[in-house]
DOLOKE-681425 format. One record per residue (C-alpha): residue number from 1; y, z, x. Coordinates in nm, 2 decimals, padded with zeros to 4 digits, always signed. Example, Ala and Ser with C-alpha at 12.3 -4.5 7.8 and 13.67 -1.06 7.14 Angstrom:
! DOLOKE-681425
   nr       y       z       x
    1  -00.45  +00.78  +01.23
    2  -00.11  +00.71  +01.37
***
This chain:
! DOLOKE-681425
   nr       y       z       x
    1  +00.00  +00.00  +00.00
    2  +00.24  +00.05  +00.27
    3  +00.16  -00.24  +00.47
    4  +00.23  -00.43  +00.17
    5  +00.64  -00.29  +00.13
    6  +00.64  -00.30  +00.47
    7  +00.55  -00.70  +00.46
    8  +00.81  -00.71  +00.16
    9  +01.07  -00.56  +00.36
   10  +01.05  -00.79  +00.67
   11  +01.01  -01.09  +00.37
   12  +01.40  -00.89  +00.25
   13  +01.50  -00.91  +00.65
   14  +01.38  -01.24  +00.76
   15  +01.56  -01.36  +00.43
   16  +01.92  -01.24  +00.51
   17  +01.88  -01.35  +00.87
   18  +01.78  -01.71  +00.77
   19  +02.01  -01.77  +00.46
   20  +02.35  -01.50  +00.52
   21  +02.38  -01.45  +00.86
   22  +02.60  -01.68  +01.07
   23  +02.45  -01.73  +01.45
   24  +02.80  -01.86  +01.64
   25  +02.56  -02.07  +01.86
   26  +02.43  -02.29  +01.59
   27  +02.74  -02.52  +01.44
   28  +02.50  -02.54  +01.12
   29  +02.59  -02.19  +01.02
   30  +02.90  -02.22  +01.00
   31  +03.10  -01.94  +00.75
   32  +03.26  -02.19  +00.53
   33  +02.84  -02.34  +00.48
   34  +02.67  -02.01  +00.44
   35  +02.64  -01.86  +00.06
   36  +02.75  -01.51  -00.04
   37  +02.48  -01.28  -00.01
   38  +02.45  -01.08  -00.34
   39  +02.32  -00.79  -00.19
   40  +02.25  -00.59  -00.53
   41  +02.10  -00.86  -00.64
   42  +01.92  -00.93  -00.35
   43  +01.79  -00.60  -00.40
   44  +01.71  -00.52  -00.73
   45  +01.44  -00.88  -00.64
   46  +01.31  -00.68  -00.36
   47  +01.25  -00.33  -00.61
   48  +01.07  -00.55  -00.86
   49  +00.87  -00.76  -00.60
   50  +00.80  -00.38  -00.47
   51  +00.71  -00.24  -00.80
   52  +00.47  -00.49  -00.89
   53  +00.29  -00.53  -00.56
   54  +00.19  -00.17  -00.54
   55  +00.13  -00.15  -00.91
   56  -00.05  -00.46  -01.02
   57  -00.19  -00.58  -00.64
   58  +00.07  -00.92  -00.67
   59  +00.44  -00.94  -00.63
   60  +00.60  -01.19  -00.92
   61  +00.80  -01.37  -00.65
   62  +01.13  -01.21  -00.78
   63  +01.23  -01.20  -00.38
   64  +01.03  -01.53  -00.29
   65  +01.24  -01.73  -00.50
   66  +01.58  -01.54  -00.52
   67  +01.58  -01.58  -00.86
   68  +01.46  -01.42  -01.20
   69  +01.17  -01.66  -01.35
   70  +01.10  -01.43  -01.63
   71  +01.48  -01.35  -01.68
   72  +01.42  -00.95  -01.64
   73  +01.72  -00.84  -01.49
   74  +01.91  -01.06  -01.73
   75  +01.71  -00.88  -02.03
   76  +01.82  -00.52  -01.89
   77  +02.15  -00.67  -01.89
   78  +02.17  -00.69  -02.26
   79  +01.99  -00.44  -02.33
   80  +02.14  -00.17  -02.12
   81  +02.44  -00.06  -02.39
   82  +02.13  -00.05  -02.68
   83  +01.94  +00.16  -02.46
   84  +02.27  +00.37  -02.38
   85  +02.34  +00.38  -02.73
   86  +01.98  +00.54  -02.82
   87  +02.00  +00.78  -02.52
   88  +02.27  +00.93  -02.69
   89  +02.16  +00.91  -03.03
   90  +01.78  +01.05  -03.06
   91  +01.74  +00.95  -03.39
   92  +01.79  +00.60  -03.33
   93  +01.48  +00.63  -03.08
   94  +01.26  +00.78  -03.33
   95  +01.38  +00.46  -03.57
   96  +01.28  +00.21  -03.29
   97  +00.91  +00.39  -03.26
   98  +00.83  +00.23  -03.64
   99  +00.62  -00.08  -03.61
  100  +00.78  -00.29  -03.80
  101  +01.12  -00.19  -03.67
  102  +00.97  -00.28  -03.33
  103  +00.82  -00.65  -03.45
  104  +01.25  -00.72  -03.58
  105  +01.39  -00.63  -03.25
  106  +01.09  -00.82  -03.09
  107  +01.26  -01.10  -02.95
  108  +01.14  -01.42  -03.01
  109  +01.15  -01.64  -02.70
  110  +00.90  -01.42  -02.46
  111  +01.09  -01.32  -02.17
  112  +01.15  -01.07  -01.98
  113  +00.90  -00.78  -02.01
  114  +00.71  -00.95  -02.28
  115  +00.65  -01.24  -01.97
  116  +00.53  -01.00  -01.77
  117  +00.30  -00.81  -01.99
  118  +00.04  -01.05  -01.90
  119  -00.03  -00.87  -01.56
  120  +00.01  -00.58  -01.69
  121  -00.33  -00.61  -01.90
  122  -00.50  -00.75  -01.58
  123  -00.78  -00.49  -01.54
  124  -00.69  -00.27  -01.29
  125  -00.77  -00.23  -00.96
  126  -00.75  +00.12  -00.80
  127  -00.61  +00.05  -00.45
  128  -00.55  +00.42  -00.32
  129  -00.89  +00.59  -00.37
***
């Protein structure tokens, strides 16, 4: 399990060093070439690559491709002031727990968690005994 964060996090170094870091030897990296790195972004690929490797033995290539294929962090997005909004209220949590309450606010267009459920019921595979 470690060797496997430790593999993602030379994948996170080896990225910034090839796509964000300007070598003043090289003419091709020049400033005015290289993109913004988007370092929270950046991140937040590398946490869910993380996540996934150590919990479903696979990392969903979050970091691979610098991008989200199953539009996950774009789903928290919208959902974070809903989620806020029921922290706050606890009733409105118990409302969301009702079935067909759930299947309304189902959204649907899988995406998202609902795209990634499908490893999720992968039969798993204890890697730590």
């Amino acid at each position: 399990m470690e060797a496997d964060v430790d593999m993602l996090v030379m994948e996170l170094v080896d990225k910034i060093r090839d796509h964000y870091v300007v070598d003043p030897h090289n003419p091709e990296t020049i400033v005015e070439r290289m993109p913004l790195l988007d370092f929270g972004r950046l991140t937040a690929f590398f946490t869910l690559d993380s996540i996934s490797k150590v919990a479903f033995g696979e990392q969903l290539g979050f970091l691979t491709t610098e991008s989200d294929p199953y539009g996950h962090l774009e789903m928290l997005q919208e959902m974070e002031s809903t989620m806020s909004l029921a922290a706050n209220i606890p009733y409105l949590t118990f409302i969301t727990q009702i079935r067909w309450v759930q299947s309304l606010l189902k959204p649907s267009e899988p995406r998202g968690v609902y795209k990634i459920l499908p490893f999720v019921a992968l039969p798993f595979k204890p890697c730590c005994i």
